[in-house]
TORBA-865052 format. One record per atom (N, C-alpha, C, CB): residue number from 1; residue in three letters; atom name; z, y, x. Coordinates in pm, 1 decimal. Atoms other than C-alpha are relative to their C-alpha. Glycine has a CB too. Example, Ala and Ser with C-alpha at 12.3 -4.5 7.8 and 13.67 -1.06 7.14 Angstrom:
BEGIN
n | res | atom | c3 | c2 | c1
1 | ALA | N | 0.0 | -119.0 | 89.0
1 | ALA | CA | 780.0 | -450.0 | 1230.0
1 | ALA | C | 0.0 | 120.0 | 90.0
1 | ALA | CB | 124.6 | 2.7 | -99.2
2 | SER | N | -6.0 | -119.0 | -82.0
2 | SER | CA | 714.0 | -106.0 | 1367.0
2 | SER | C | 73.0 | 109.0 | -77.0
2 | SER | CB | -141.5 | 46.2 | 41.4
REM end
This chain:
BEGIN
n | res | atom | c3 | c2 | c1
1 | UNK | N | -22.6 | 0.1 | 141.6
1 | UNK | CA | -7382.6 | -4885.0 | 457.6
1 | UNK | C | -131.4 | -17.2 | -75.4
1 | UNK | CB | 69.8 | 127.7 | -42.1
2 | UNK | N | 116.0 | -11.7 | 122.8
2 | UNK | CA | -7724.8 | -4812.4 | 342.5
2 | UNK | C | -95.0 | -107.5 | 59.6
2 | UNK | CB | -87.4 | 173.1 | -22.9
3 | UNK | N | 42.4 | 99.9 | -61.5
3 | UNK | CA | -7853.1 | -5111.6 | 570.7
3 | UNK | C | 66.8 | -152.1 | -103.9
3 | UNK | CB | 54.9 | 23.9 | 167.5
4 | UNK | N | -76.7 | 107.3 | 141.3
4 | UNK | CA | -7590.7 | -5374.3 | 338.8
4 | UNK | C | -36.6 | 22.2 | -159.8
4 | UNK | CB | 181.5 | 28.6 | -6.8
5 | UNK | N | 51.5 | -15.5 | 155.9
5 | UNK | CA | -7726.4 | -5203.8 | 15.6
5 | UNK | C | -132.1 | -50.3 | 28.3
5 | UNK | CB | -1.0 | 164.6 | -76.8
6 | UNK | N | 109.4 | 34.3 | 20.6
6 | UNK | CA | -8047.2 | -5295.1 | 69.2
6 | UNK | C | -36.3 | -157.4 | 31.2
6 | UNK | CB | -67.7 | 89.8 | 64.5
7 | UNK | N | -50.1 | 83.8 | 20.3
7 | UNK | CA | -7947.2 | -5631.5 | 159.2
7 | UNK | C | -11.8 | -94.7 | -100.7
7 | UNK | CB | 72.7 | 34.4 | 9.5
8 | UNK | N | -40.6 | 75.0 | 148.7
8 | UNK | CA | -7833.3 | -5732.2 | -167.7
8 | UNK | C | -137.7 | -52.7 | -58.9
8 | UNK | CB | 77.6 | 119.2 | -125.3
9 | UNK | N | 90.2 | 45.2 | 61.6
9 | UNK | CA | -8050.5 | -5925.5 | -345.2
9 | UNK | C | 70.3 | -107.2 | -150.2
9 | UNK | CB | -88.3 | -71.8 | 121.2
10 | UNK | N | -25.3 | 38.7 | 184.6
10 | UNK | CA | -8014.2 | -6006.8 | -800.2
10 | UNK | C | -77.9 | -127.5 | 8.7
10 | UNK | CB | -82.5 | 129.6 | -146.0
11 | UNK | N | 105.1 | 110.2 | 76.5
11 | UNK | CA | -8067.7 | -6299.2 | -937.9
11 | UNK | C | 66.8 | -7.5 | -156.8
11 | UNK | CB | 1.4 | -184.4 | 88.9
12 | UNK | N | -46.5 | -30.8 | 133.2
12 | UNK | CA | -8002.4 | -6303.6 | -1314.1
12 | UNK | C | 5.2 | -167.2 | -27.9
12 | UNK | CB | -111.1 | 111.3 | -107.0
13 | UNK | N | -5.7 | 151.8 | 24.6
13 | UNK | CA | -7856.1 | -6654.6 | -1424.4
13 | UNK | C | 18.2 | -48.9 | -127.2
13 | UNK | CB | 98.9 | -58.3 | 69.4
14 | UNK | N | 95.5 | 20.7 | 192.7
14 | UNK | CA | -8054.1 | -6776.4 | -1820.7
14 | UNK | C | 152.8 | -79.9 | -46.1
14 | UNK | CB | -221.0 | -165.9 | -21.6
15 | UNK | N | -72.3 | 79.3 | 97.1
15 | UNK | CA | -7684.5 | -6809.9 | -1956.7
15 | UNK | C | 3.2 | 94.0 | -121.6
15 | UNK | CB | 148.7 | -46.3 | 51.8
16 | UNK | N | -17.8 | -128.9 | 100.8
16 | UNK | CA | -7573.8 | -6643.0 | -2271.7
16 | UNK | C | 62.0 | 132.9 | 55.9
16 | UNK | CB | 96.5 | -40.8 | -120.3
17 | UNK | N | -16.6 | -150.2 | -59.6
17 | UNK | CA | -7548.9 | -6288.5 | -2160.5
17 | UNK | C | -68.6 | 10.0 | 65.9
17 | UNK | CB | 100.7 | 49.8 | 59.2
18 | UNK | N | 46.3 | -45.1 | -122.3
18 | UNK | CA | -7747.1 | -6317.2 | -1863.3
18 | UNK | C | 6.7 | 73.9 | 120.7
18 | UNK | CB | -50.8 | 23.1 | -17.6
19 | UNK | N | -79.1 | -13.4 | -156.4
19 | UNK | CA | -7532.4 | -6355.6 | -1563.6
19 | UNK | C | -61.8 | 84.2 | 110.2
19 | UNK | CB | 10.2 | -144.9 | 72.9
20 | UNK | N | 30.9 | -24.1 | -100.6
20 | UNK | CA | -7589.5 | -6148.7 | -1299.5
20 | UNK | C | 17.6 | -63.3 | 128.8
20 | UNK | CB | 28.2 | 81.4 | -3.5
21 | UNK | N | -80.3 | 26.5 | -143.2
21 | UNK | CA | -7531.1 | -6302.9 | -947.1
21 | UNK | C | -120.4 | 73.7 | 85.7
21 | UNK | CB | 36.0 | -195.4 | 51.0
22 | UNK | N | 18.0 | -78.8 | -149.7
22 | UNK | CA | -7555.7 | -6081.6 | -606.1
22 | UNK | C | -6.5 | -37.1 | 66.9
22 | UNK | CB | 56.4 | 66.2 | 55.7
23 | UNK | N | -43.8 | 83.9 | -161.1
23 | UNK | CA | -7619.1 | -6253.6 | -276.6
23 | UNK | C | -1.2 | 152.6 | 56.3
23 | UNK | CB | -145.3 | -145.6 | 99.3
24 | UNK | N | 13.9 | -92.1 | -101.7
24 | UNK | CA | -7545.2 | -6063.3 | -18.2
24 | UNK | C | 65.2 | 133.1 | -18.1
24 | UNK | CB | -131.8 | 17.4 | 21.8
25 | UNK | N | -41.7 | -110.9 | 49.8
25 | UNK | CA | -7298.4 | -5821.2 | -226.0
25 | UNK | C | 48.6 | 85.1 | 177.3
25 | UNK | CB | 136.7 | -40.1 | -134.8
26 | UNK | N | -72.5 | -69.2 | -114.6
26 | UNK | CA | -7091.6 | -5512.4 | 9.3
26 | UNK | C | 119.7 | -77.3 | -77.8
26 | UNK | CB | -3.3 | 193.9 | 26.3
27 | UNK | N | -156.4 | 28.0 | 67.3
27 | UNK | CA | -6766.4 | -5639.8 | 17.0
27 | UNK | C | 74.7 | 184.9 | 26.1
27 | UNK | CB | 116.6 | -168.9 | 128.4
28 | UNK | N | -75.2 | -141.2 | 24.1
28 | UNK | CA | -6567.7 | -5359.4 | -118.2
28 | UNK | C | 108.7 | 12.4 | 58.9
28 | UNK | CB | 34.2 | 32.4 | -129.4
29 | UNK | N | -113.7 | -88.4 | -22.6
29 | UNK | CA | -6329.6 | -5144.9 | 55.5
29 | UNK | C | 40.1 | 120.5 | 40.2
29 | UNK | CB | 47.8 | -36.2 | 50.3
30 | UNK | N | -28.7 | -107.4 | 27.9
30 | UNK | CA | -6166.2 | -4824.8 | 101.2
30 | UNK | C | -88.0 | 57.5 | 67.5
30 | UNK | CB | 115.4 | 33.0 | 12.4
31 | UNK | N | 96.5 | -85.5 | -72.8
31 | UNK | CA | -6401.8 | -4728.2 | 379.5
31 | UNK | C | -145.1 | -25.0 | -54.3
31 | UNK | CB | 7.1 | -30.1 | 157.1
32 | UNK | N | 124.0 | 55.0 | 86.3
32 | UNK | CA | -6690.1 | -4929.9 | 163.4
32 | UNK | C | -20.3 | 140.9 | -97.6
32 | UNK | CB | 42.6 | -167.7 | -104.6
33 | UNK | N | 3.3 | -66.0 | 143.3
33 | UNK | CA | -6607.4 | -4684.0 | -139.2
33 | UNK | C | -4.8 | 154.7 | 86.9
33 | UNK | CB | 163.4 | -40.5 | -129.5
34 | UNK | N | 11.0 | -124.7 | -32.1
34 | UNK | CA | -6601.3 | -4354.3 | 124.9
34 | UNK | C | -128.5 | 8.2 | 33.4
34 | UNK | CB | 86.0 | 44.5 | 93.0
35 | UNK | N | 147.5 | -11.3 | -16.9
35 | UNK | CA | -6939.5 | -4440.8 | 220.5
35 | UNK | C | -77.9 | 52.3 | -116.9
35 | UNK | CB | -54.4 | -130.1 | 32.9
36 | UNK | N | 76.2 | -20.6 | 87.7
36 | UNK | CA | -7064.0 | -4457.3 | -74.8
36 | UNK | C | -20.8 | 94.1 | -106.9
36 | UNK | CB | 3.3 | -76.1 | -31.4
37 | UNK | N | -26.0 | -137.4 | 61.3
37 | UNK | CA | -6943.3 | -4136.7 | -214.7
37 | UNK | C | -114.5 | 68.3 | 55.9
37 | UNK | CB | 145.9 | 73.7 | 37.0
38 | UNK | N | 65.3 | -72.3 | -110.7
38 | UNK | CA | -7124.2 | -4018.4 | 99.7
38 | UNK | C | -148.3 | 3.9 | -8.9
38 | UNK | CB | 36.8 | -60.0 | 128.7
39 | UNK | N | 160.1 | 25.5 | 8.0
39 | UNK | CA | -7453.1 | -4184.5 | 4.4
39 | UNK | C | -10.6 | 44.9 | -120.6
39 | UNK | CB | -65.2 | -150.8 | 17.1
40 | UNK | N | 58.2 | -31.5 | 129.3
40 | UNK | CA | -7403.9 | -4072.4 | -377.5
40 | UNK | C | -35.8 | 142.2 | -6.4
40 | UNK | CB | 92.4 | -34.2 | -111.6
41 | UNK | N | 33.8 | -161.2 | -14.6
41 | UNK | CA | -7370.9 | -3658.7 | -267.7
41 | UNK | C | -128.9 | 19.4 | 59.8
41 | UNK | CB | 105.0 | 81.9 | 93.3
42 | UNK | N | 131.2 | -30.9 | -54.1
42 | UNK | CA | -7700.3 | -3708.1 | -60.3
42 | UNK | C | -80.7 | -35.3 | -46.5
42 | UNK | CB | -28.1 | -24.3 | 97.4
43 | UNK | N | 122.7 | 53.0 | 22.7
43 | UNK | CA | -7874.0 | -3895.9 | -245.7
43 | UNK | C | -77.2 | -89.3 | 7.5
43 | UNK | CB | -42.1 | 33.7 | 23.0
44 | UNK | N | 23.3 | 145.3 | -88.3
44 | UNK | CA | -7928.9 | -4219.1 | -79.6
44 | UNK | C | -7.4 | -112.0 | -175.6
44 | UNK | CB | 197.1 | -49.6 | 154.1
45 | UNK | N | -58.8 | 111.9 | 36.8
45 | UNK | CA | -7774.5 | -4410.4 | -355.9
45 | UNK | C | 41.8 | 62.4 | -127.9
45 | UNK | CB | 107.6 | -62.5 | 96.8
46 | UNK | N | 2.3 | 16.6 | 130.5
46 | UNK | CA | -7730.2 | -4434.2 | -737.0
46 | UNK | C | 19.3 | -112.1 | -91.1
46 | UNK | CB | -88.0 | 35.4 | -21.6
47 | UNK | N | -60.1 | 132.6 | 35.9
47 | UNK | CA | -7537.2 | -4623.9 | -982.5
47 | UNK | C | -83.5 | -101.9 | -122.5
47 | UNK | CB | 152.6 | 40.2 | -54.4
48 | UNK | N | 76.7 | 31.1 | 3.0
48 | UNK | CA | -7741.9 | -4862.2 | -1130.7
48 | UNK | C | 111.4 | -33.2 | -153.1
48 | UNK | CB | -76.7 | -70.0 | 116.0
49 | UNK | N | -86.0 | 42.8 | 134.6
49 | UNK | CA | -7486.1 | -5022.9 | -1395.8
49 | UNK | C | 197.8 | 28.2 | -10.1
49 | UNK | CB | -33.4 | -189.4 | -7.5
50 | UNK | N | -119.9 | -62.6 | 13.4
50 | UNK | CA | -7100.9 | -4880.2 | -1438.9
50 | UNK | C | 81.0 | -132.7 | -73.5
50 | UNK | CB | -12.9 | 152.5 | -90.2
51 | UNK | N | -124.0 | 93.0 | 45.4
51 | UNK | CA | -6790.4 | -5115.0 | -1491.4
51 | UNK | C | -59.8 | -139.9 | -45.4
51 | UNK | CB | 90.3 | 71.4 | -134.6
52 | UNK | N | -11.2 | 150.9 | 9.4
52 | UNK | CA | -6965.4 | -5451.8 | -1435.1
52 | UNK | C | 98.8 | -110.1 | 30.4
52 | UNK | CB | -79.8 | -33.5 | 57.9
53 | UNK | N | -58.3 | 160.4 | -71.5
53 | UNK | CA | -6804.4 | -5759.7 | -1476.4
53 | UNK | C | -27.6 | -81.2 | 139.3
53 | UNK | CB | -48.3 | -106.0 | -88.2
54 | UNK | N | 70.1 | 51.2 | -161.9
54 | UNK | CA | -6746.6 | -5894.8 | -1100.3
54 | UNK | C | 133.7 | -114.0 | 23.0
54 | UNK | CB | -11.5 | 168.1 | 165.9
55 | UNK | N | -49.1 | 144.1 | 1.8
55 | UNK | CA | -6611.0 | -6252.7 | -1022.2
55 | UNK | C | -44.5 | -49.8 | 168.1
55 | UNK | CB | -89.6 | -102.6 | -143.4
56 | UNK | N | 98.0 | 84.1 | -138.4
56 | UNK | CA | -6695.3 | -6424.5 | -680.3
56 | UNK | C | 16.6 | -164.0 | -5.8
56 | UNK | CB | 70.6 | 50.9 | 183.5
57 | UNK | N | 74.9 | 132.5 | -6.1
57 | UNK | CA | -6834.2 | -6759.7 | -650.4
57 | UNK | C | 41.4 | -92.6 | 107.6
57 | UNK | CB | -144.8 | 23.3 | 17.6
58 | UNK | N | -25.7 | 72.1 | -133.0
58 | UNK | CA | -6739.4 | -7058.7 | -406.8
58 | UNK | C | -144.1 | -84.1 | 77.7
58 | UNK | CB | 124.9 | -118.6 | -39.5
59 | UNK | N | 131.2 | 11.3 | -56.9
59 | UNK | CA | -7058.3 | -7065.8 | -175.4
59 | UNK | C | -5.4 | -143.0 | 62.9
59 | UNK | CB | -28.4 | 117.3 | 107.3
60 | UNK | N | 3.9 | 172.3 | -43.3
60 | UNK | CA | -6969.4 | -7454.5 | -83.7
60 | UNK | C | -31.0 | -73.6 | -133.7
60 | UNK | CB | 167.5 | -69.0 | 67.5
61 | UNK | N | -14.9 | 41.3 | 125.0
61 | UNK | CA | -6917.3 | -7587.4 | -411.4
61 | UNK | C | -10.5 | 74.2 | -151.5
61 | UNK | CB | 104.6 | -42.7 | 14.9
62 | UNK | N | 18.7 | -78.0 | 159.5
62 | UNK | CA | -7064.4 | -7394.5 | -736.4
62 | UNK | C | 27.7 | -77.2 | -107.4
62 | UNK | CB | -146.1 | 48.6 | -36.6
63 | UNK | N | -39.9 | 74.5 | 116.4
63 | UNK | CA | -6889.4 | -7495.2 | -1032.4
63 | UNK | C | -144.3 | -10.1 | -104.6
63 | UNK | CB | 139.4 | 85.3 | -74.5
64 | UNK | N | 90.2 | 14.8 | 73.8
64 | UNK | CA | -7065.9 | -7622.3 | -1311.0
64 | UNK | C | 9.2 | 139.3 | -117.5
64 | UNK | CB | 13.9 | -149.3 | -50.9
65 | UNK | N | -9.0 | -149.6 | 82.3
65 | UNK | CA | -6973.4 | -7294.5 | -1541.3
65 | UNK | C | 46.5 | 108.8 | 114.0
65 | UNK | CB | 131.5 | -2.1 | -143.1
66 | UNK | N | -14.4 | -117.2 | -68.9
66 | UNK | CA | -6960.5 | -6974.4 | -1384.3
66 | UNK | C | 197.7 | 34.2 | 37.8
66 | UNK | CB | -86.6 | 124.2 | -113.3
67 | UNK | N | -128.8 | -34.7 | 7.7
67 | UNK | CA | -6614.1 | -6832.2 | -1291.2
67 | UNK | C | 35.4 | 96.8 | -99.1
67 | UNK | CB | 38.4 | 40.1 | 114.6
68 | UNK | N | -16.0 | -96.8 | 97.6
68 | UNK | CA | -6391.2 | -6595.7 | -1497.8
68 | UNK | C | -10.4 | 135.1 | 70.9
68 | UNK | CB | 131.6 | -18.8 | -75.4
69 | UNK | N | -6.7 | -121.5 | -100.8
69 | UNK | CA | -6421.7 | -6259.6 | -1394.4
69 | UNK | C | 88.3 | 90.7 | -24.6
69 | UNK | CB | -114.8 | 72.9 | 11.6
70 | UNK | N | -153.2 | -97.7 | -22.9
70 | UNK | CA | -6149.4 | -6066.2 | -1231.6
70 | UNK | C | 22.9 | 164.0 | -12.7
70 | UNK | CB | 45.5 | -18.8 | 153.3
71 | UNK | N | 61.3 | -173.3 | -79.7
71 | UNK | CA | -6267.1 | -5708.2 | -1166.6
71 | UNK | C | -118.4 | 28.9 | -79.3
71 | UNK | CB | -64.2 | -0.5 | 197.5
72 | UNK | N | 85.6 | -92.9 | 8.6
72 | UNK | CA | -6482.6 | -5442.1 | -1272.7
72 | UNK | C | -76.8 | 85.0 | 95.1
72 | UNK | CB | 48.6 | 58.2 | -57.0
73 | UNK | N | 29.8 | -79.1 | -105.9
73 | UNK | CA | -6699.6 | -5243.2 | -1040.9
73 | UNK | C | -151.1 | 67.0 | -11.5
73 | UNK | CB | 18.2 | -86.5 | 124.6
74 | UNK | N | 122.1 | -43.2 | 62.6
74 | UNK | CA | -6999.5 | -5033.8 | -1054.2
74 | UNK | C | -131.7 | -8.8 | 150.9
74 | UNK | CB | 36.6 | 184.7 | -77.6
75 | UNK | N | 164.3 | 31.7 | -98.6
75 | UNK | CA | -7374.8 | -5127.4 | -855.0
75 | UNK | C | -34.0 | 99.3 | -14.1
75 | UNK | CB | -129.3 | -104.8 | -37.8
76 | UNK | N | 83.6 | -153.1 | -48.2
76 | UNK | CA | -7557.5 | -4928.1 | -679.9
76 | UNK | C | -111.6 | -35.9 | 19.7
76 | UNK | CB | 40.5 | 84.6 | 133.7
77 | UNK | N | 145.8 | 54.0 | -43.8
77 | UNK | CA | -7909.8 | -4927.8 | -569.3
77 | UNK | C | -41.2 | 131.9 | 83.0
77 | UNK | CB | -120.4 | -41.8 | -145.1
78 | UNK | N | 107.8 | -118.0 | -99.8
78 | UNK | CA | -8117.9 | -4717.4 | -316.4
78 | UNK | C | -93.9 | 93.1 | -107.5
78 | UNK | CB | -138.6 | -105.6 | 121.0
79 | UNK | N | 119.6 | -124.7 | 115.5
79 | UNK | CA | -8323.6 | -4429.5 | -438.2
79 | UNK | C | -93.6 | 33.0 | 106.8
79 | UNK | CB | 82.5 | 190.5 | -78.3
80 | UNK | N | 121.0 | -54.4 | -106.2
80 | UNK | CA | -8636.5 | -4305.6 | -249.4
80 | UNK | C | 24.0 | 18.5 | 118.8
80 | UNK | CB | -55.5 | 119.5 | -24.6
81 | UNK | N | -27.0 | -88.4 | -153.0
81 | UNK | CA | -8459.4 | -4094.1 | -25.4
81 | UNK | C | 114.5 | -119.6 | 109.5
81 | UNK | CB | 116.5 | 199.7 | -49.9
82 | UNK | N | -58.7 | 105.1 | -76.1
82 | UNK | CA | -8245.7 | -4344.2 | 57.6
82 | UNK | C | -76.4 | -133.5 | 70.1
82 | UNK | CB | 91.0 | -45.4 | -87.0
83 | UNK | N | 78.1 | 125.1 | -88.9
83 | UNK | CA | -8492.7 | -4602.9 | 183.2
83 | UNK | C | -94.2 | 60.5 | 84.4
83 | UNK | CB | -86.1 | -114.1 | -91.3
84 | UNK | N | 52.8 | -86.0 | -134.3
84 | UNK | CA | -8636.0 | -4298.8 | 355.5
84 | UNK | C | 105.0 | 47.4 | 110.4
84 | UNK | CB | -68.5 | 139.3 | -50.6
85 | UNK | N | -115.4 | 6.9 | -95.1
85 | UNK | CA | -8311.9 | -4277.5 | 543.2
85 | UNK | C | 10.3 | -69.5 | 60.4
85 | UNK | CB | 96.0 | -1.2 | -24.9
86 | UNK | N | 19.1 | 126.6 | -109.0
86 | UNK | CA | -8294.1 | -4593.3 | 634.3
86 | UNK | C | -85.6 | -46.8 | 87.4
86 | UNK | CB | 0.6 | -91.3 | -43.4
87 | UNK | N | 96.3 | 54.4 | -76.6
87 | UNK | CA | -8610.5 | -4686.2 | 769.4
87 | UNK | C | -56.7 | 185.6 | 96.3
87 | UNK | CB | -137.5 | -102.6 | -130.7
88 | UNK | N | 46.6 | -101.0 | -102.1
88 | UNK | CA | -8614.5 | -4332.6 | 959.7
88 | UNK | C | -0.8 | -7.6 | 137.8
88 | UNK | CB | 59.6 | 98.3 | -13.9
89 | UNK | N | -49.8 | -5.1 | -173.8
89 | UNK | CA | -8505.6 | -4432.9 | 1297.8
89 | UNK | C | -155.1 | -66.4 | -12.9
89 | UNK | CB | 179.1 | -114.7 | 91.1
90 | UNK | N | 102.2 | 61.1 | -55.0
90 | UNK | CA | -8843.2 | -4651.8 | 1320.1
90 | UNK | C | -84.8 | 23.4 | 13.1
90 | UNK | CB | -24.4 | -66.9 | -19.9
91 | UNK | N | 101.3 | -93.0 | -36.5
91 | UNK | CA | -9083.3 | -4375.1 | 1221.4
91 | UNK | C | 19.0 | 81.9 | 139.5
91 | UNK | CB | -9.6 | 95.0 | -113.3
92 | UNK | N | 18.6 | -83.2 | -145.1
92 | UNK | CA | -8950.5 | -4195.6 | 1537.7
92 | UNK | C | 15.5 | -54.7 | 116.9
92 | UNK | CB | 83.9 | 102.6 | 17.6
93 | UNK | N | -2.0 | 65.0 | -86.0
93 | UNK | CA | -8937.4 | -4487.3 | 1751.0
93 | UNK | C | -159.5 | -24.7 | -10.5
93 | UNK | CB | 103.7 | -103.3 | -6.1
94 | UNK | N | 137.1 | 38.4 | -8.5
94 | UNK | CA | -9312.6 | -4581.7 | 1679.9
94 | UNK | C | -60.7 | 170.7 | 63.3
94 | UNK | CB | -67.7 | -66.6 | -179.3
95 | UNK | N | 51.2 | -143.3 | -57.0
95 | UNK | CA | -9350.1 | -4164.4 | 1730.6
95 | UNK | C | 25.6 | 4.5 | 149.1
95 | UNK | CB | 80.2 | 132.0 | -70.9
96 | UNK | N | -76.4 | 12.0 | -198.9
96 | UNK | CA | -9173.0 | -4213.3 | 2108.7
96 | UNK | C | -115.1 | -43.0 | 53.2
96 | UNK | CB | 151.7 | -140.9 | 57.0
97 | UNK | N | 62.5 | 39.0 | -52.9
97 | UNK | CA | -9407.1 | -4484.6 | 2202.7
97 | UNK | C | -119.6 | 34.8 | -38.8
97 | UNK | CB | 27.3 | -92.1 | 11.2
98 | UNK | N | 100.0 | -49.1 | -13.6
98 | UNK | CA | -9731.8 | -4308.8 | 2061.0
98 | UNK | C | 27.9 | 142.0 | 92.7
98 | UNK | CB | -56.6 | 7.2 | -133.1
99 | UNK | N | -32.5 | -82.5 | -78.9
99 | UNK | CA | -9632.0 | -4006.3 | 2241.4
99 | UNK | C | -29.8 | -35.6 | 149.5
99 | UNK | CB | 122.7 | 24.0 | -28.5
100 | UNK | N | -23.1 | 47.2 | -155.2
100 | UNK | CA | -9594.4 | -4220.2 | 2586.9
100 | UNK | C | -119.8 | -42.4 | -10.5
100 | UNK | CB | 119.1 | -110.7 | 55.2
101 | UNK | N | 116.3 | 64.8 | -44.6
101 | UNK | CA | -9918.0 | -4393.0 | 2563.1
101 | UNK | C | -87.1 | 123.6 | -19.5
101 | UNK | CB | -43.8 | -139.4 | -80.8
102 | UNK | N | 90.2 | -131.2 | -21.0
102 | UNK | CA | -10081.9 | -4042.8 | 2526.9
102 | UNK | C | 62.6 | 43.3 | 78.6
102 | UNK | CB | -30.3 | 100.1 | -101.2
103 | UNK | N | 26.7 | 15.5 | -136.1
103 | UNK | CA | -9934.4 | -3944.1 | 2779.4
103 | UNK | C | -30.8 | -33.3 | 122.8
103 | UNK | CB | 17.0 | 3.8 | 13.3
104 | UNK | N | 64.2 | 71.2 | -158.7
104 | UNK | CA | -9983.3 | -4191.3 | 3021.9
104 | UNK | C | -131.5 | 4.9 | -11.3
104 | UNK | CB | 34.8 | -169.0 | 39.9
105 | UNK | N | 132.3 | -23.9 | -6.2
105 | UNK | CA | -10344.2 | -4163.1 | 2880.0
105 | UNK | C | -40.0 | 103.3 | 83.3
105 | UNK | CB | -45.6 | 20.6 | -115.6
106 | UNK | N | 44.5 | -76.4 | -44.0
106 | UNK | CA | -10356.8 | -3834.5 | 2964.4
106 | UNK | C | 41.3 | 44.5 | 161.4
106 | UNK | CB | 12.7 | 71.9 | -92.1
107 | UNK | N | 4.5 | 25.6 | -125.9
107 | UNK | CA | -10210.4 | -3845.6 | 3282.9
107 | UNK | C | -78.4 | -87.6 | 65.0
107 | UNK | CB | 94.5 | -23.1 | 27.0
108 | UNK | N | 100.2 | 95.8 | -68.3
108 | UNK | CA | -10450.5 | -4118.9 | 3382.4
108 | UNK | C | -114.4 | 126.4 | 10.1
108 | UNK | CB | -51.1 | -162.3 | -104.3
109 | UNK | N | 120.0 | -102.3 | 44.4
109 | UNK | CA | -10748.9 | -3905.9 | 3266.1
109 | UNK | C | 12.4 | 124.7 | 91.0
109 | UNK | CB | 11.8 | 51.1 | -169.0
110 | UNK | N | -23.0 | -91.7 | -109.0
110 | UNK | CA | -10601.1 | -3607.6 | 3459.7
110 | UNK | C | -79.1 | -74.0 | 152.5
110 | UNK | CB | 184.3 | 21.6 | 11.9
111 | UNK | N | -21.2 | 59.6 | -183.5
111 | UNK | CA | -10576.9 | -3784.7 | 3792.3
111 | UNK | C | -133.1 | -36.0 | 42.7
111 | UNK | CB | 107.8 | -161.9 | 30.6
112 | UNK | N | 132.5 | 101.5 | -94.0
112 | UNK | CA | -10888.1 | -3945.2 | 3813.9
112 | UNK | C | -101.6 | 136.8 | -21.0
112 | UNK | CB | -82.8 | -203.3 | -101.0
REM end
């Protein structure tokens, strides 16, 4: 979940209003929307804008005007702790392999 939010990437499109488009949105669904309860009680995740206009796009053929939009839905975005969540598994994978090369250091060093 918090791997697809970070994902996303805005591009704002210079019409009147100043379109938002999302690559890379979550596609929403019921287990989409339990996650993200999950990431809003911890903290991960925070709503960035409430009851946006949301439309999807045909990624072969982009019309020359935007589409109409069907739906409402509210963006999210990562918060601190949440991009300290995510990228946690790799601080303790780089901690594993410093760990092992001190040891094998120090087992070398022993032995000899």
């Amino acid at each position: 979940m918090l791997s697809g939010l970070a994902r996303q990437r805005v591009a704002i499109v210079m019409q009147p209003g100043g379109v938002w488009v999302i690559e890379n949105a979550l596609q929403r669904s019921d287990a989409v929307e339990a996650a993200m309860m999950t990431c809003l009680m911890r903290g991960w995740a925070e709503p960035l804008h409430e009851d946006m206009p949301m439309g999807d796009l045909d990624p072969n053929n982009l019309p020359s005007s935007l589409p109409p939009f069907t739906r409402t839905e509210t963006i999210y975005r990562l918060t601190e702790g949440g991009w300290a969540a995510l990228n946690r598994a790799h601080a303790w994978t780089l901690a594993g392999v410093i760990i092992g090369v001190l040891s094998l250091v120090a087992t070398i060093v022993v032995a000899s």
